[in-house]
N, C-alpha and C positions, 0 to 999 in steps of 0.2 A: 504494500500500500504506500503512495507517496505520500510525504511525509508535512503536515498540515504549514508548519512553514513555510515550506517550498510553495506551495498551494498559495499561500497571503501574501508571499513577496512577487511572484506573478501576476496574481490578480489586480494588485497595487499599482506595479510596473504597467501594466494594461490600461487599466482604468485611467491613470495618472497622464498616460501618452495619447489616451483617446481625447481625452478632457484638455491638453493643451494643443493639440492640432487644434479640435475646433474655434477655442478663444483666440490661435494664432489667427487663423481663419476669418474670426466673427471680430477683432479687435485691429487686425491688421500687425500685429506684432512678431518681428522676424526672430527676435529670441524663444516666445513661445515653439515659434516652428522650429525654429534649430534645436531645443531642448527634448522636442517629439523626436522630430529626425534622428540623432542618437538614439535617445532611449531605446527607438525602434529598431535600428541598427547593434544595439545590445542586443534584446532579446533574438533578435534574426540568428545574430552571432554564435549564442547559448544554444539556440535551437540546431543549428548545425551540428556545434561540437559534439552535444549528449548523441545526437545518432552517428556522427563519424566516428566517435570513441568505438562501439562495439561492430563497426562494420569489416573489423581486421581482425577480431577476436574467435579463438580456435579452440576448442577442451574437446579432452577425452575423458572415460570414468575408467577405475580398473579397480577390479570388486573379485570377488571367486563368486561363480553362480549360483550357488548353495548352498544353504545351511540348516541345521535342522530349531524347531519350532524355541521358541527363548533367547537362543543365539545371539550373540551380542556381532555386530557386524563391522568392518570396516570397509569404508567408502574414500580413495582414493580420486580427486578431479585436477587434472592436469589441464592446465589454461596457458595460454599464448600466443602472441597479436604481431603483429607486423608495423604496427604504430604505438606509439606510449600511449595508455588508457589508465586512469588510475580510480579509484573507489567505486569498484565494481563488485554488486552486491549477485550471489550466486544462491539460485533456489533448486534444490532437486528433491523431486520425487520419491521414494522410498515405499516401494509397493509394500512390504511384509510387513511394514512396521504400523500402528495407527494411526501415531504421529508423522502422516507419509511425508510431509512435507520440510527440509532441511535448510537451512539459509545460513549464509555464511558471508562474509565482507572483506573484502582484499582492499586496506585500503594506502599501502605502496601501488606508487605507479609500476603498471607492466610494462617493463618495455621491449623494446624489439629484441628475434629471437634467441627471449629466454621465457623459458618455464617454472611457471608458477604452480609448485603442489601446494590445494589445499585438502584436507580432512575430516569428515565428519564419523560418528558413533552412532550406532541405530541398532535397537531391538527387535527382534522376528519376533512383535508383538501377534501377528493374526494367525489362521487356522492353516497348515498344511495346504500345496496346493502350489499353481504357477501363478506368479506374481508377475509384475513388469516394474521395473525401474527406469524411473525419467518418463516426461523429457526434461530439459535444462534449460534454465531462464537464469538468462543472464539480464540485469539490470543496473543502469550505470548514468550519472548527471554530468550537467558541463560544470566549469571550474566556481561557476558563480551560483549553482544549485537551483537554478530557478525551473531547467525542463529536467525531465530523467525520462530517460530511453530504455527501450526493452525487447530484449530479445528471444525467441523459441530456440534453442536446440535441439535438432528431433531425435535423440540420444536416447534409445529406448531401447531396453534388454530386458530380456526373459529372465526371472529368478525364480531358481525351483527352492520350494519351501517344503523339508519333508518331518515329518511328523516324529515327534518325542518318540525314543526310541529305547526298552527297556531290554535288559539280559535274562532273558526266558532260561532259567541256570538250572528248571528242572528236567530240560527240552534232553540234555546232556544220560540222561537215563536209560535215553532210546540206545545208544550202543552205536551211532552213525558208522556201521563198517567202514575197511577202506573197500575199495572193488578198482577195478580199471578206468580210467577216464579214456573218452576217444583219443584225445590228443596223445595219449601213451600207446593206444594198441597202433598208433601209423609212426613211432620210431623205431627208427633200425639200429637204436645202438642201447643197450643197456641206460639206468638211468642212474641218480645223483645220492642213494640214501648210503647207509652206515655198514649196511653188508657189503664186504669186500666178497669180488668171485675171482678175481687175477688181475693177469695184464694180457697185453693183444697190442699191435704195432698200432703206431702212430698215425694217424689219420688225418687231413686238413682238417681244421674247425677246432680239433680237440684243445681241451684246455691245459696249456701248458702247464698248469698250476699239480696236473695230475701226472703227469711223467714221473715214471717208475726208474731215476736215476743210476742206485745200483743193477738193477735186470739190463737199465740199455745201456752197462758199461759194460758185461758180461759180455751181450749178443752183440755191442759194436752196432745197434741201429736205436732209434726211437723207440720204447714200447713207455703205455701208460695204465695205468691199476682202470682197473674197470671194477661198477657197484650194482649191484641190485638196483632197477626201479621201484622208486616211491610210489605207493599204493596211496591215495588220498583219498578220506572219507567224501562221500559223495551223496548230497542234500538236493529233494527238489519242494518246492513250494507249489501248489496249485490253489488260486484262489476264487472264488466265487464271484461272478457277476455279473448272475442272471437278474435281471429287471423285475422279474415276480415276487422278489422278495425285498422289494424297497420297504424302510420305512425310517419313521424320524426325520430328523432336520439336522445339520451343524454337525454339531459335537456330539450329539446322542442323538447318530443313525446307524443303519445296520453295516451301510459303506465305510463310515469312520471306524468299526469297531473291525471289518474286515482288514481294511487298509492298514490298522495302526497296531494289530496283531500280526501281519504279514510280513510289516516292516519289523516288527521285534525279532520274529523269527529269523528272517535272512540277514538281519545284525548280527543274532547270536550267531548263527551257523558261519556265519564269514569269517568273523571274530575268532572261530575255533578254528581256523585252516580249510574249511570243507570247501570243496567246489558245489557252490551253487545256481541252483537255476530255477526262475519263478516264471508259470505259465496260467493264464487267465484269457478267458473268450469274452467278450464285450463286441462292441461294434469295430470298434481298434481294439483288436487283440493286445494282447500282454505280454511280451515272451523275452522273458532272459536267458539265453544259452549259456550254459555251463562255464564257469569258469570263479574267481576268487582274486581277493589283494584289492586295495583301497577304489582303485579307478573302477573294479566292476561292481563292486558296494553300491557307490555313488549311482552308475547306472541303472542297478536296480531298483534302487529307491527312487530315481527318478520317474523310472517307468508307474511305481506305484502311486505315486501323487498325479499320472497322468489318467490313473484308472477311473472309468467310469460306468454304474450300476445299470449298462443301458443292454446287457445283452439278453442272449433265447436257447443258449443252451443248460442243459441242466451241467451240473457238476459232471456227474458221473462218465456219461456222454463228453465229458472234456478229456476226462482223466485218459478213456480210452482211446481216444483218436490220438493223443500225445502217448499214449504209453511203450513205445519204441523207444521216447525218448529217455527211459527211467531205467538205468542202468540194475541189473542183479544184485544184490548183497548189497543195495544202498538202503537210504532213507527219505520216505516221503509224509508231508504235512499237509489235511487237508483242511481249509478255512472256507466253511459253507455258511452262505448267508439265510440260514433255516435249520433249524431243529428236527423241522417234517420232512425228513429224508427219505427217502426210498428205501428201507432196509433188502429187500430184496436184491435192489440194484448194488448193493454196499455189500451186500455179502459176494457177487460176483466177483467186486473188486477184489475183496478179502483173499479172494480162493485164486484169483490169479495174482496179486501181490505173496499169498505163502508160496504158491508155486516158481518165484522168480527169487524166494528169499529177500525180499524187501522188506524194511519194520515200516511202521504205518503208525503216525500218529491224528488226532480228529481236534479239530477245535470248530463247534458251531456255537453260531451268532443265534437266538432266538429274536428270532425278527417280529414274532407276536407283542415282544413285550414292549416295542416301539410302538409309538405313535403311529396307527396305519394313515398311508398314504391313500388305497383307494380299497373300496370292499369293508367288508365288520368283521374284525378277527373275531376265531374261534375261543368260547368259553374259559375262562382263564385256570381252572380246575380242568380242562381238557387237555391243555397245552401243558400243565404241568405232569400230567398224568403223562402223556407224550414224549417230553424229556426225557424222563425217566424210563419207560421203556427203551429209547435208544442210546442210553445211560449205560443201561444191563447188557441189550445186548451188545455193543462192542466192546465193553469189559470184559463179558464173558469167552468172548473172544480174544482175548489178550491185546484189546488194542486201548490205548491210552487215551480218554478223550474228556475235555473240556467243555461245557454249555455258557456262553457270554450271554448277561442281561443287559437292559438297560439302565438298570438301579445299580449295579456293579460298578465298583472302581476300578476300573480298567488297567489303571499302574499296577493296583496291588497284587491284582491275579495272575497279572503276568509274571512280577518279580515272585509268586512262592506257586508257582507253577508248578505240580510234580507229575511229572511223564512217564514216574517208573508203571512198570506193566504190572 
């Protein structure tokens, strides 16, 4: 907002040069006139400079695109002009945060090519989700403060905001074998763990850090110790995102409580070395391919804050059209947005996951206990009667599973989570 001063010494200046033109006019008086003539020539002058100052002026931001929900954030804006411009006032945008808006005052002149960092601090105050940051207004007056100029910069970037993320420690119960990953069964050369199996000659690429010294002073060539391949536990996530089981709003719906259990999970599992991979049918599917280490974390949590409750396949039907992808002797987690499962359909799964040696853990969302979106949920003595049989039965069958309310604290259940069978 400009600044009411500014505002009264313009108006003044205005008023003051309209009012002596006309007396110079009406009285014949060539001082009135030449007192206007300046004036006028002032403010003409002011008016130029406040828009030539920012007509040379150039920023960048440089930020990381991510952060999860509280985050305290920093924001890097890098300014620089090709003409001197000095008390230029900088506003930016800050989608995550409530207080979106940041403003900040440079008030050394800039001058020619040099770069000016400023700084600002901001909290991932709002809900999980894509954000955008910017655009950039830059706002700046002439030496006399009477105009102030303003400029757009359309400086605007996607920030993904992903949701509070807890260590599911009783997830750890399941036993996540190792088994093979793809990427191991297409090398041709032994791999990097603790079991020694010999040596074998030198090969481009290998790492000279493993040459087997005394052997290739013995044989007079190159040879290098060769190791057993590393078996890495191997984790998949399939989450639910069929559209029939919407309900709720915000922070207490059945999406939030899929999403921000999903994300728990593929934290923890990443966190523990496992190669992970999280698949989901929507209208834009969901798919992270196998892999593990900080960059593919990011990715997949990305992917989950991009997920949306819009699809028409049932779970089950998911699981099996991907279940090529679900390696032997691993571990998989299913996060269904309903309680009212198909048990029929879920003991299929059962008998083809024992048959592959898979462990299976269950976490359903009861979606009745939200606020329905459309239709009148069923009896709430029905629904709980319902849980509880699908409670039994996959207990009884050795599989570990969790039922999520809407009344539930969501941190707490995850942090004392127990998975053991």
């Amino acid at each position: 907002m400009e600044p009411a001063r500014s505002t009264l010494y313009r108006s003044f200046l205005l008023t003051a040069t309209t009012a002596l033109f006309f007396l110079g006019i009406g009285f014949r008086m060539v001082s009135f006139l030449i007192v206007a003539a300046v004036w006028t020539l002032i403010l003409a002058l002011a008016w130029t400079l406040a828009r030539r100052g920012l007509a040379g002026v150039k920023a960048r931001r440089v930020l990381y695109p991510s952060a999860f929900e509280g985050d305290e954030v920093s924001v890097d804006l890098l300014l620089e002009s090709d003409r001197p411009v000095g008390m230029i006032e900088v506003a930016d945008k800050f989608g995550p945060s409530i207080a979106d808006e940041h403003r900040m005052l440079e008030p050394c002149p800039l001058e020619p090519d040099a770069v000016r960092r400023l700084s600002y601090l901001s909290w991932c105050s709002r809900n999980w989700g894509l954000h955008t940051v910017g655009p950039l207004r830059l706002t700046t007056a002439d030496p006399w403060g009477l105009w102030r100029s303003e400029r757009l910069l359309p400086l605007v970037e996607e920030f993904a905001l992903f949701p509070r993320v807890y260590d599911v420690s009783g997830l750890w119960n399941l036993g996540s074998r190792p088994t093979l990953a793809p990427h191991e069964a297409a090398m041709g050369r032994a791999g990097s763990s603790r079991l020694y199996l010999g040596v074998r000659d030198y090969r481009a690429g290998d790492d000279p850090r493993h040459i087997h010294w005394p052997a290739s002073a013995r044989r007079g060539v190159l040879v290098v110790k060769e190791y057993e391949v590393d078996l890495a536990p191997y984790f998949t996530v399939f989450i639910d995102l069929d559209k029939q089981y919407r309900g709720g709003t915000g922070r207490k719906s059945v999406l939030e409580y899929v999403v921000r259990t999903a994300a728990s999970i593929v934290w923890s599992a990443a966190r523990e070395g496992n190669f992970v991979q999280l698949i989901g049918e929507g209208r834009k599917p969901v798919f992270v391919p196998p892999g593990r280490g900080q960059d593919h974390l990011t990715f997949a949590l990305y992917e989950l804050v991009r997920a949306v409750q819009d699809g028409e396949a049932p779970l089950h039907d998911v699981i099996l059209h991907h279940l090529p992808a679900v390696p032997e002797r691993s571990t998989v987690t299913l996060v269904s947005g309903t309680a009212y499962v198909d048990l029929a359909a879920i003991d299929e799964l059962l008998e083809v996951f024992r048959g592959r040696g898979v462990r299976l853990a269950v976490v359903l969302v009861n979606n009745f206990s939200f606020p329905a979106i459309h239709g009148w949920p069923p009896p709430r003595a029905e629904v709980q009667e319902r849980c509880r049989e699908v409670s039994f039965f996959l207990q009884s069958r050795g599989v570990p599973v969790r039922i999520l309310e809407e009344t539930m604290d969501l941190e707490a259940v995850l942090l004392q989570a127990d998975f053991s069978t």
